[in-house]
VOKEBA-537291 format. One record per residue (C-alpha): y, z, x negated; residue number from 1; residue in one letter. Coordinates in Angstrom, 1 decimal. Each point is the difference from the previous one (the first is absolute). Last residue first. Example, Ala and Ser with C-alpha at 12.3 -4.5 7.8 and 13.67 -1.06 7.14 Angstrom:
REM VOKEBA-537291
<pt><v>-1.1</v><w>7.1</w><u>-13.7</u><resi>2</resi><resn>S</resn></pt>
<pt><v>-3.4</v><w>0.7</w><u>1.4</u><resi>1</resi><resn>A</resn></pt>
This chain:
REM VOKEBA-537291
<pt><v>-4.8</v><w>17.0</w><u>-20.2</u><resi>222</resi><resn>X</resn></pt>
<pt><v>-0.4</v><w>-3.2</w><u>2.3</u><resi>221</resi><resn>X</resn></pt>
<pt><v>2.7</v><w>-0.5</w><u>2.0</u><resi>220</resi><resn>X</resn></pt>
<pt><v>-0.7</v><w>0.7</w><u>3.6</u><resi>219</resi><resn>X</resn></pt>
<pt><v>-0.9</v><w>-3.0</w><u>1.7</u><resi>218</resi><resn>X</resn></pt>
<pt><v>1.6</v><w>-3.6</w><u>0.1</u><resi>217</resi><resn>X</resn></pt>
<pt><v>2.2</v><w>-1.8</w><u>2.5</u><resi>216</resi><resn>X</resn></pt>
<pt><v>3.4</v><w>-0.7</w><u>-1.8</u><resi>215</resi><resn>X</resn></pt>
<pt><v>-2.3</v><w>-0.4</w><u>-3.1</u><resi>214</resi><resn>X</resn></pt>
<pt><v>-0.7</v><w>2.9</w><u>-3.0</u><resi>213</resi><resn>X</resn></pt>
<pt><v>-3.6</v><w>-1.0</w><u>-1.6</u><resi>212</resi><resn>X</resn></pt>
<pt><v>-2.5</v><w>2.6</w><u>-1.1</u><resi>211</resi><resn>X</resn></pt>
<pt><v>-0.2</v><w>1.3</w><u>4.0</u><resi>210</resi><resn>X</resn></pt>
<pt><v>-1.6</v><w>3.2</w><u>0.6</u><resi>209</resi><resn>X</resn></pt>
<pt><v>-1.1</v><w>0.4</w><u>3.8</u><resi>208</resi><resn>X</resn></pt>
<pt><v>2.1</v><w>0.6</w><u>3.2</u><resi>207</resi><resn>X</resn></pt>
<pt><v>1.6</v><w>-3.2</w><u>0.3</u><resi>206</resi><resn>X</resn></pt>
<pt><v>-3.1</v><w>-2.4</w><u>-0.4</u><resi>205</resi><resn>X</resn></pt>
<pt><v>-2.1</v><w>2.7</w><u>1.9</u><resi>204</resi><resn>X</resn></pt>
<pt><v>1.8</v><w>0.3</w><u>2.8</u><resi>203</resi><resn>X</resn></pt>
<pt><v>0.2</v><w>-3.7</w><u>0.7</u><resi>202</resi><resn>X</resn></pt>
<pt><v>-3.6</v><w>-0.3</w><u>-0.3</u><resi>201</resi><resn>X</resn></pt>
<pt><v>-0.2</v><w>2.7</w><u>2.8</u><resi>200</resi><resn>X</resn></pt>
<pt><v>2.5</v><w>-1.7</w><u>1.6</u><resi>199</resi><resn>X</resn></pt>
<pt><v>-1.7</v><w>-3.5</w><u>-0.2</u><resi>198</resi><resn>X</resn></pt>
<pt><v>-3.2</v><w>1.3</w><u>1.7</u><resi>197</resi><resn>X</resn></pt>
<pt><v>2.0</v><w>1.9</w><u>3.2</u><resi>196</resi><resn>X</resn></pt>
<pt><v>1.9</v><w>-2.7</w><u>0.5</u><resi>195</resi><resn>X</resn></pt>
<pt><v>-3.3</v><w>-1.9</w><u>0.8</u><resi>194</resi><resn>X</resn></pt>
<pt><v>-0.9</v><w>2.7</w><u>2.1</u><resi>193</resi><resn>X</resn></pt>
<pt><v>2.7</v><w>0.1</w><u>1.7</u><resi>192</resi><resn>X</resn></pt>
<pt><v>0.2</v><w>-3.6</w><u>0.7</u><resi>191</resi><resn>X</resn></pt>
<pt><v>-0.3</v><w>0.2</w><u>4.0</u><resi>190</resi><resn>X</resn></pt>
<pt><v>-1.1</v><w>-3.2</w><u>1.9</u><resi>189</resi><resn>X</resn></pt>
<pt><v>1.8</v><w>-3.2</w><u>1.0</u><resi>188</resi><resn>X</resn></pt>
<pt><v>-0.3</v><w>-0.7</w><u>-4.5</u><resi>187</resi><resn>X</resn></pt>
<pt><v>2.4</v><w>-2.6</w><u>0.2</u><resi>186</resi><resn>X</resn></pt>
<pt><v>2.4</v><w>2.6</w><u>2.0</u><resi>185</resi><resn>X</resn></pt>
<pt><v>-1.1</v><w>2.6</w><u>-2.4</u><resi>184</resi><resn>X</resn></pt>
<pt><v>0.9</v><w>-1.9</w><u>-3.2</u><resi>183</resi><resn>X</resn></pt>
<pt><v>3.2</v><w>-1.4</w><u>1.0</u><resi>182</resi><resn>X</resn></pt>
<pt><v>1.2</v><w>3.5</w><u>1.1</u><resi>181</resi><resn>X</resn></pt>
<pt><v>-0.3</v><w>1.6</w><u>-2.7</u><resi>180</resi><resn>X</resn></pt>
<pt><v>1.1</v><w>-2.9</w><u>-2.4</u><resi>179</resi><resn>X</resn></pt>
<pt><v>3.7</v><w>0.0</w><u>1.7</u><resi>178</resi><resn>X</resn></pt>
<pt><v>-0.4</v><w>3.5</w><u>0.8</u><resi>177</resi><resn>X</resn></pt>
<pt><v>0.6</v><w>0.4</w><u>-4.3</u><resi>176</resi><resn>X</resn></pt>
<pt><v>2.2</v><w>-2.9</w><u>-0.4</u><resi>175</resi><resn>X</resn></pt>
<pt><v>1.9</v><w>1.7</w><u>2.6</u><resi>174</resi><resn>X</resn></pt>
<pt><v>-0.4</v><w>3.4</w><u>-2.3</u><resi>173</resi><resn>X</resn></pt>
<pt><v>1.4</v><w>-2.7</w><u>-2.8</u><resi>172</resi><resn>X</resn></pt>
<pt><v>3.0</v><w>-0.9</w><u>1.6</u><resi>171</resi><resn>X</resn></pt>
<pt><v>1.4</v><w>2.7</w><u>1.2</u><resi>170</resi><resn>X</resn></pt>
<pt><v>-0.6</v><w>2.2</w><u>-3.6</u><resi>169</resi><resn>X</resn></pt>
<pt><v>1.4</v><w>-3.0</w><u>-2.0</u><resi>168</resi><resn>X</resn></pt>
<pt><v>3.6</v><w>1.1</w><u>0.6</u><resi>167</resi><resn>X</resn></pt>
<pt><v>-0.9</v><w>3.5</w><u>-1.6</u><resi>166</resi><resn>X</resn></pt>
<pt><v>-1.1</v><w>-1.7</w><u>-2.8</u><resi>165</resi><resn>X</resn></pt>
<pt><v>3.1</v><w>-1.7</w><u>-0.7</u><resi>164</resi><resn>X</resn></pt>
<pt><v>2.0</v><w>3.0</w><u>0.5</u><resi>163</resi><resn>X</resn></pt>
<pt><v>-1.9</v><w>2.1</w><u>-2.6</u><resi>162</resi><resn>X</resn></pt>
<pt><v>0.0</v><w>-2.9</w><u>-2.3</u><resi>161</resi><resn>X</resn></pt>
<pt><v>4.1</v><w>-0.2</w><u>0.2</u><resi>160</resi><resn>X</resn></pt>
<pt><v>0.7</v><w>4.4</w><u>0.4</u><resi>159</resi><resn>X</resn></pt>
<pt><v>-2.0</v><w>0.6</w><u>-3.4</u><resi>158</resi><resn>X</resn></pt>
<pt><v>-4.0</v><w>0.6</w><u>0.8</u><resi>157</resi><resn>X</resn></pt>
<pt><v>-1.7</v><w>3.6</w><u>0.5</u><resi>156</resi><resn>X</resn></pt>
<pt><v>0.9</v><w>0.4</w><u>3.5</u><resi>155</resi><resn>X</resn></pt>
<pt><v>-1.3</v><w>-3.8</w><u>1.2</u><resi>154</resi><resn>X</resn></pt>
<pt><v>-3.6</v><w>0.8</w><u>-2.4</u><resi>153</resi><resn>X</resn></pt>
<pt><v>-1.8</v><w>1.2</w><u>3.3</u><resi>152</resi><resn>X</resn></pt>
<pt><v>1.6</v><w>-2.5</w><u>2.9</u><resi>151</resi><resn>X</resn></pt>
<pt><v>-0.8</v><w>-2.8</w><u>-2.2</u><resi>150</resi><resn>X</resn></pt>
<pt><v>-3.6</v><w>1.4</w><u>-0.7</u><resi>149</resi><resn>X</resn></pt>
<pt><v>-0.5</v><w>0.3</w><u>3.4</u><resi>148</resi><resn>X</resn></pt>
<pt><v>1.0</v><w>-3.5</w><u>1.0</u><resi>147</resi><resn>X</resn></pt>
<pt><v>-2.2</v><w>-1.4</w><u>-3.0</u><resi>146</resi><resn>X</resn></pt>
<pt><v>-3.1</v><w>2.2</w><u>1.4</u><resi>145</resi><resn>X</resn></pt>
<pt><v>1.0</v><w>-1.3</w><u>3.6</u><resi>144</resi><resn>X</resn></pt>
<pt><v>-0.1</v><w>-3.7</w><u>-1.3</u><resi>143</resi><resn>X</resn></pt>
<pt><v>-3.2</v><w>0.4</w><u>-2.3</u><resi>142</resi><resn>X</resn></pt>
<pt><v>-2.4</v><w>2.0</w><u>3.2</u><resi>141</resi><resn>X</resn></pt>
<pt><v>1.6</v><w>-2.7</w><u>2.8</u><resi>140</resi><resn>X</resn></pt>
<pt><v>-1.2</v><w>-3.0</w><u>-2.9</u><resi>139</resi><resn>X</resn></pt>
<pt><v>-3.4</v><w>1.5</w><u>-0.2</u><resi>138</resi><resn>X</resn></pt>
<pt><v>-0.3</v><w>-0.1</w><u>4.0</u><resi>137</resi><resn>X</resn></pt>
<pt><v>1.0</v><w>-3.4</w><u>0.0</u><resi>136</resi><resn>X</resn></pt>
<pt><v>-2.7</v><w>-1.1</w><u>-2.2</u><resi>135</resi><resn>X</resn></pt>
<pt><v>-2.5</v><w>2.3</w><u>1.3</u><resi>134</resi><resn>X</resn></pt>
<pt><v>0.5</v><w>-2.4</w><u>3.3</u><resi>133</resi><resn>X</resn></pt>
<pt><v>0.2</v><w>-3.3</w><u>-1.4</u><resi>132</resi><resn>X</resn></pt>
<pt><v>-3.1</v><w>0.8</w><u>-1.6</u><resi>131</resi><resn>X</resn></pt>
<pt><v>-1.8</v><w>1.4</w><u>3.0</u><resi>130</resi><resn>X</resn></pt>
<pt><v>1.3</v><w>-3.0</w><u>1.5</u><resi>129</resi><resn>X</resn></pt>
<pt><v>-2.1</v><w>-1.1</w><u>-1.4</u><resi>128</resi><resn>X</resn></pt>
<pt><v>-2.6</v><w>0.7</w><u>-2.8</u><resi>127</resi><resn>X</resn></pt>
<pt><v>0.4</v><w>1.7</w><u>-3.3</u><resi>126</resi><resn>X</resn></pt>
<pt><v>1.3</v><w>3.1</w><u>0.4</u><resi>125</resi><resn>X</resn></pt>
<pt><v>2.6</v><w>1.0</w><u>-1.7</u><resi>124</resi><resn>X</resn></pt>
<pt><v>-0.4</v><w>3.9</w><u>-2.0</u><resi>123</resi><resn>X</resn></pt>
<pt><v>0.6</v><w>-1.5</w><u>-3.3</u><resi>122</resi><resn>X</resn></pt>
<pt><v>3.4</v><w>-0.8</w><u>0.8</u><resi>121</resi><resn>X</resn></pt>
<pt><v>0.7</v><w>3.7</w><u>-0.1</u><resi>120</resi><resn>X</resn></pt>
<pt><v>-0.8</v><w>0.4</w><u>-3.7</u><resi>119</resi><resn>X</resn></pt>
<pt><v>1.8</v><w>-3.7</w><u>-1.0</u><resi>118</resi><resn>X</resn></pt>
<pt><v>2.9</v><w>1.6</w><u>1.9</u><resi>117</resi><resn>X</resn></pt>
<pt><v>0.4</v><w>3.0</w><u>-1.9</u><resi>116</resi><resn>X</resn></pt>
<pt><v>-1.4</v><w>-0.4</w><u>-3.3</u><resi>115</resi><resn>X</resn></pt>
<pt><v>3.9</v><w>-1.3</w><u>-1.7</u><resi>114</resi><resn>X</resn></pt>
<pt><v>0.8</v><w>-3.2</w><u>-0.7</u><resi>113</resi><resn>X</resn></pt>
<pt><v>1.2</v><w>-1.2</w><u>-3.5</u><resi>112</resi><resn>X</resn></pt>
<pt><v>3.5</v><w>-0.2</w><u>-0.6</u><resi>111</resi><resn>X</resn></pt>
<pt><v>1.4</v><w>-3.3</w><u>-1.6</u><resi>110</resi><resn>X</resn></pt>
<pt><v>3.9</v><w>0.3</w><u>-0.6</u><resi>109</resi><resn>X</resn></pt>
<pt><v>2.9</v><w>-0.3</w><u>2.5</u><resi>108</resi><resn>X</resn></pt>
<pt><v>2.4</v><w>1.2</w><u>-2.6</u><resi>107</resi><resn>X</resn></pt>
<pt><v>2.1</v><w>3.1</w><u>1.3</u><resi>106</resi><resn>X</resn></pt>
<pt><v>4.0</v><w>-0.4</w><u>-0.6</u><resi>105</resi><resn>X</resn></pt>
<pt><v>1.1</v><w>2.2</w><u>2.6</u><resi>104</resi><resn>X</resn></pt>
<pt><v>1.4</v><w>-3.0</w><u>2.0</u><resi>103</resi><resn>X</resn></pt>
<pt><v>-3.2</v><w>-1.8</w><u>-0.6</u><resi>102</resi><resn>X</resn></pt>
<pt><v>-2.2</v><w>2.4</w><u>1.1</u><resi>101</resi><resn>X</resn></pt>
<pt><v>2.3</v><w>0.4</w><u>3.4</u><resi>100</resi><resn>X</resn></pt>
<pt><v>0.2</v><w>-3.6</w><u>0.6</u><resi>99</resi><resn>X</resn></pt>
<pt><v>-3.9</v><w>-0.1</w><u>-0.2</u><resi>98</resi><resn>X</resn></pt>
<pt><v>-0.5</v><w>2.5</w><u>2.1</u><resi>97</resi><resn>X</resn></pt>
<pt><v>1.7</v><w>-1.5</w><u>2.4</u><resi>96</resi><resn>X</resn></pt>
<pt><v>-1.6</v><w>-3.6</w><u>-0.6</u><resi>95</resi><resn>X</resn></pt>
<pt><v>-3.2</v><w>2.0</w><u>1.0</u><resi>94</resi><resn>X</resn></pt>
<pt><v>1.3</v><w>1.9</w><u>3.4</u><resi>93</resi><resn>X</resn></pt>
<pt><v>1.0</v><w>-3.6</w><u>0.7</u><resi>92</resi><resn>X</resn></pt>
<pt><v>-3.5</v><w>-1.5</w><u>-0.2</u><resi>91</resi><resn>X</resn></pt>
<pt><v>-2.0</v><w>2.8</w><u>1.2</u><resi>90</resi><resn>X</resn></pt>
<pt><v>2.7</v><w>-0.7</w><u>3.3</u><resi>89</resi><resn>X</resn></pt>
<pt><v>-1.0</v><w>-3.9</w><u>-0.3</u><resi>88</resi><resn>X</resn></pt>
<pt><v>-4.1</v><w>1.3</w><u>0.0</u><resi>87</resi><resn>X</resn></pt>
<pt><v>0.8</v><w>2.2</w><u>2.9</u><resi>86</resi><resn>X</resn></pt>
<pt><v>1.1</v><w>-2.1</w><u>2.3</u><resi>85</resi><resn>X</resn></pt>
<pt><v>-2.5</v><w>-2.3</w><u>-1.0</u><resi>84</resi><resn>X</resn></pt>
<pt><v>-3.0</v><w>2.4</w><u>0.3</u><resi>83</resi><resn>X</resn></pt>
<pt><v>1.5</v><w>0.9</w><u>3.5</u><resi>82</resi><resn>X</resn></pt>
<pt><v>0.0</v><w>-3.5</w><u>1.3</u><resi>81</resi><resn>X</resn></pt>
<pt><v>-3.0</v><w>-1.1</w><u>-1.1</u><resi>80</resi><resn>X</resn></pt>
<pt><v>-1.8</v><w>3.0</w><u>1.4</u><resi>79</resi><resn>X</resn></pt>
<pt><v>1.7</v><w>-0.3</w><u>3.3</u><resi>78</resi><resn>X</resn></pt>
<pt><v>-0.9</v><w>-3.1</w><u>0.2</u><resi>77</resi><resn>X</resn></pt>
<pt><v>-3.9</v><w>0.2</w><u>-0.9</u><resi>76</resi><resn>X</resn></pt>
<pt><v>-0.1</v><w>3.4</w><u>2.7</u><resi>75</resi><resn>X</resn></pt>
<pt><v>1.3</v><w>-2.1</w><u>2.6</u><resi>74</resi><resn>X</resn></pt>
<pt><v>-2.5</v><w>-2.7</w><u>-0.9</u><resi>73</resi><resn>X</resn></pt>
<pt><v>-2.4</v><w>2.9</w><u>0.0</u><resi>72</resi><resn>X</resn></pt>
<pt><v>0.8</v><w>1.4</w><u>3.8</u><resi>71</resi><resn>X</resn></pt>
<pt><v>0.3</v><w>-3.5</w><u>1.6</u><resi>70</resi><resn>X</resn></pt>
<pt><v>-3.6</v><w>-1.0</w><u>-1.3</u><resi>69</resi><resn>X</resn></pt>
<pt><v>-1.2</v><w>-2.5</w><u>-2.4</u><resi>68</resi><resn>X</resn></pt>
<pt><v>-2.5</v><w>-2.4</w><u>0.5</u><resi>67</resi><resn>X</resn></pt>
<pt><v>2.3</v><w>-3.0</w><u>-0.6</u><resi>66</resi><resn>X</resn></pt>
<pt><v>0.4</v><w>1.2</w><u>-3.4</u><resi>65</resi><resn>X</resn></pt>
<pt><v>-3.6</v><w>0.5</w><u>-0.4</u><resi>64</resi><resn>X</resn></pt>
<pt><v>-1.6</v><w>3.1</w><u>0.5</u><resi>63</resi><resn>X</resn></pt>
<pt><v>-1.5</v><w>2.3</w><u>-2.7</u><resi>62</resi><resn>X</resn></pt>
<pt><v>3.2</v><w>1.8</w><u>-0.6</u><resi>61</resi><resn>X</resn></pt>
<pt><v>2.3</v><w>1.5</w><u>-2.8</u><resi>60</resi><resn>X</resn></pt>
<pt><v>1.1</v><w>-3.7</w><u>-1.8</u><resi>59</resi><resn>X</resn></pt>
<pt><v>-0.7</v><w>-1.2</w><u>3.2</u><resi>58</resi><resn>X</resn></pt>
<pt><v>4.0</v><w>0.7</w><u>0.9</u><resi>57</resi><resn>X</resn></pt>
<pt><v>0.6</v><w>-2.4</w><u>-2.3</u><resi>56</resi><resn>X</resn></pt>
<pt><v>3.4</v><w>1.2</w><u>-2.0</u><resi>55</resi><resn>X</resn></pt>
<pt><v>-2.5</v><w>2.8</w><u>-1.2</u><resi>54</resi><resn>X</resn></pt>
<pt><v>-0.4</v><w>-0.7</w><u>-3.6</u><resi>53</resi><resn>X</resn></pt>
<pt><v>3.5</v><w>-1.4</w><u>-0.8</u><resi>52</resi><resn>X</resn></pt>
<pt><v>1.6</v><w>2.6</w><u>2.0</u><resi>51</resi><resn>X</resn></pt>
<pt><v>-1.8</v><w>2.7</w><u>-1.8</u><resi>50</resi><resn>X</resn></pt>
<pt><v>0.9</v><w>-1.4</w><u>-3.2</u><resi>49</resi><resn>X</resn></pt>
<pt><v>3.7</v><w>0.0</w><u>1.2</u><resi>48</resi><resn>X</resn></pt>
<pt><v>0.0</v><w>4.0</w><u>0.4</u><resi>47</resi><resn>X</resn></pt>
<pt><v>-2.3</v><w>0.6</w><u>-3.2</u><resi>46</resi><resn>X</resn></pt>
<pt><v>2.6</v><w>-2.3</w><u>-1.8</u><resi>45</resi><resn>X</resn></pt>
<pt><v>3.2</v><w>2.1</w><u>1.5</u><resi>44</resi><resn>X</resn></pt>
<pt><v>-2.3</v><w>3.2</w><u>-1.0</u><resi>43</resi><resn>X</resn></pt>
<pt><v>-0.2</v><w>-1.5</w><u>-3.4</u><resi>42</resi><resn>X</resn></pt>
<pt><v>4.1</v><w>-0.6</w><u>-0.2</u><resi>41</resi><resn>X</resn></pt>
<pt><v>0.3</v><w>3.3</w><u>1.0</u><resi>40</resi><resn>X</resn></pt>
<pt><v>-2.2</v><w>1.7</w><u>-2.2</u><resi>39</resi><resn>X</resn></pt>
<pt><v>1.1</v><w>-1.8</w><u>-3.0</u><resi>38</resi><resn>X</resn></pt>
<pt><v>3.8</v><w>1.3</w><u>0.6</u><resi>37</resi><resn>X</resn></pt>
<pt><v>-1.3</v><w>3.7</w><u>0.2</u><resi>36</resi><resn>X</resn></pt>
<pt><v>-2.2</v><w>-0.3</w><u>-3.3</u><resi>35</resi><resn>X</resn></pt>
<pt><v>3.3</v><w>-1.4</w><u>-1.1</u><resi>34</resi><resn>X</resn></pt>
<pt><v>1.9</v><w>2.9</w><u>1.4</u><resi>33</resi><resn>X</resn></pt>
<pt><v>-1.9</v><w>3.0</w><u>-0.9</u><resi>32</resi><resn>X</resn></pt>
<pt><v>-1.6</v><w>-1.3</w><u>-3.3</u><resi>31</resi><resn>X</resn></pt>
<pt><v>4.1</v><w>-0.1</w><u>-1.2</u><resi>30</resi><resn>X</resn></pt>
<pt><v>0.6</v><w>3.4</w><u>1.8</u><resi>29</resi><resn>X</resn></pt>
<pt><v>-3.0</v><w>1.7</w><u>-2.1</u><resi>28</resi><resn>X</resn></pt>
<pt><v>2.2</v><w>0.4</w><u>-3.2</u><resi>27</resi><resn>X</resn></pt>
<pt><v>2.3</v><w>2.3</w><u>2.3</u><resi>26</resi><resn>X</resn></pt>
<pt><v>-2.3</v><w>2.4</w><u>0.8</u><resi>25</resi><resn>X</resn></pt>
<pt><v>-0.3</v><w>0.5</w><u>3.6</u><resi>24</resi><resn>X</resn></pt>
<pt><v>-2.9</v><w>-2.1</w><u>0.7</u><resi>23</resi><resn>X</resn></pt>
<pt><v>-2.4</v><w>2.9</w><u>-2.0</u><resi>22</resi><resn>X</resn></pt>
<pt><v>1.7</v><w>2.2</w><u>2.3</u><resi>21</resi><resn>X</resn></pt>
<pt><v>-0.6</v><w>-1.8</w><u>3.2</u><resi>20</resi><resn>X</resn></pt>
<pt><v>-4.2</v><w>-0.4</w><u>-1.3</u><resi>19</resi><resn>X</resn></pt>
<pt><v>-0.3</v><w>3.3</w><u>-0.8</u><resi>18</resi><resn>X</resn></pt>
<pt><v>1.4</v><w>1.4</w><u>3.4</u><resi>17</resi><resn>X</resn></pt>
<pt><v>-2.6</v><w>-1.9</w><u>1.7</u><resi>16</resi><resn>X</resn></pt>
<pt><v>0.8</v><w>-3.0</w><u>2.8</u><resi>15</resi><resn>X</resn></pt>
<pt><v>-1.1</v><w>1.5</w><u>3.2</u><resi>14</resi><resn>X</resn></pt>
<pt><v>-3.4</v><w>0.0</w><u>1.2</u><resi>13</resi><resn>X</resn></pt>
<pt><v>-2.2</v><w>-2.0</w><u>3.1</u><resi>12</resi><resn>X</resn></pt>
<pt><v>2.8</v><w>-2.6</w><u>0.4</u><resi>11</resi><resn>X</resn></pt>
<pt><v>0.5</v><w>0.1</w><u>3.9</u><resi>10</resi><resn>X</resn></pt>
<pt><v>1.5</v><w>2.7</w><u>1.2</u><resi>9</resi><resn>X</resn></pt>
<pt><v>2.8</v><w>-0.6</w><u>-2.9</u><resi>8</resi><resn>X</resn></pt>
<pt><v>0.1</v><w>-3.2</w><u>1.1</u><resi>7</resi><resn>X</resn></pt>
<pt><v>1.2</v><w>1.3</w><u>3.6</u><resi>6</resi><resn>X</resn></pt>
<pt><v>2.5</v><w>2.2</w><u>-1.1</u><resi>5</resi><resn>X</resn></pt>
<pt><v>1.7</v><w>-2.4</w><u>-1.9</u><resi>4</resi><resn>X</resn></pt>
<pt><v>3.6</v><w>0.0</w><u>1.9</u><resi>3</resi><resn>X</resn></pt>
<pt><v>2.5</v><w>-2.2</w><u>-1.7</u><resi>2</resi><resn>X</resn></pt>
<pt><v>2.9</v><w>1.8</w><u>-1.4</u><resi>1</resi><resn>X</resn></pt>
């Protein structure tokens, strides 16, 4: 089983006991996996939304094209490439899902998104690369959240789902140093306190009453 010590280090709480036994009940595996499916087919837009944006490596600079240093046009490729790799494995992980609601019989029906991520978007700066920056940082916090959250339901979950989400554990803590490392290298200072800012919102989202059950959302609301 894929190591996730260092996620755990990371997130500033652990997914609470409420919240695991709340997804436990058998009427919540529906909300589970087509909250589950949306989130990977929006993390596979986020991905390609950032490539769209930032193709130019202006996009995050004041210089012209020409203008542009050795460092960031290093930084512009690796971003593109990254952000597509992961946008095709989003992509997968999604039809996945898919094949496993449909073999169980689940209709893909409209579910409404959780607080979550429209709570820790609000945290973005405005300006670049701040923005590019926060952005990245915010998809780390979602990725090792979904990675915990895998490894934390896996016991309670018949032998096919727990496999499943198992397999996603490698993939998503990359996706995880994937955004990590993005951010700090276009940063070429430390982010700490940045991370600091979106864990605290993090926290909060997970730790506090939540009237709405999602595969991200707080403890259910009494």
């Amino acid at each position: 089983m894929t190591d996730i010590s260092p996620i755990l280090e990371f997130l500033p709480c652990c997914t609470p006991d409420a919240w695991i036994e709340e997804a436990r009940k058998p009427e919540n595996l529906p909300v589970i996996l087509i909250d589950h499916a949306n989130n990977e087919l929006k993390a596979a837009r986020s991905a390609m939304a950032i490539m769209s944006r930032y193709r130019s490596g202006q996009s995050w600079s004041a210089k012209r094209e020409e203008e542009l240093d050795q460092a960031q046009r290093v930084n512009q490729l690796d971003l593109l490439n990254r952000m597509s790799r992961l946008a095709r494995e989003e992509l997968r992980h999604y039809e996945q899902v898919l094949a496993i609601m449909a073999k169980r019989d689940i209709s893909y029906t409209y579910l409404g998104a959780g607080r979550y991520a429209g709570e820790m978007s609000q945290q973005i700066r405005t300006f670049e690369p701040a923005k590019l920056i926060d952005t990245l940082i915010m998809g780390a916090f979602i990725e090792a959240r979904s990675c915990e959250r895998f490894s934390a339901l896996a016991p309670y979950l018949d032998e096919e789902l727990a496999k499943f989400y198992r397999s996603l554990l490698k993939s998503e803590s990359r996706h995880f140093q994937d955004y990590l490392a993005l951010a700090e290298s276009i940063c070429g200072e430390s982010i700490a306190d940045r991370v600091q800012v979106f864990a605290a919102k993090e926290q909060d989202a997970i730790e506090s009453q939540d009237a709405t059950f999602r595969f991200h959302s707080g403890v259910p609301a009494d």
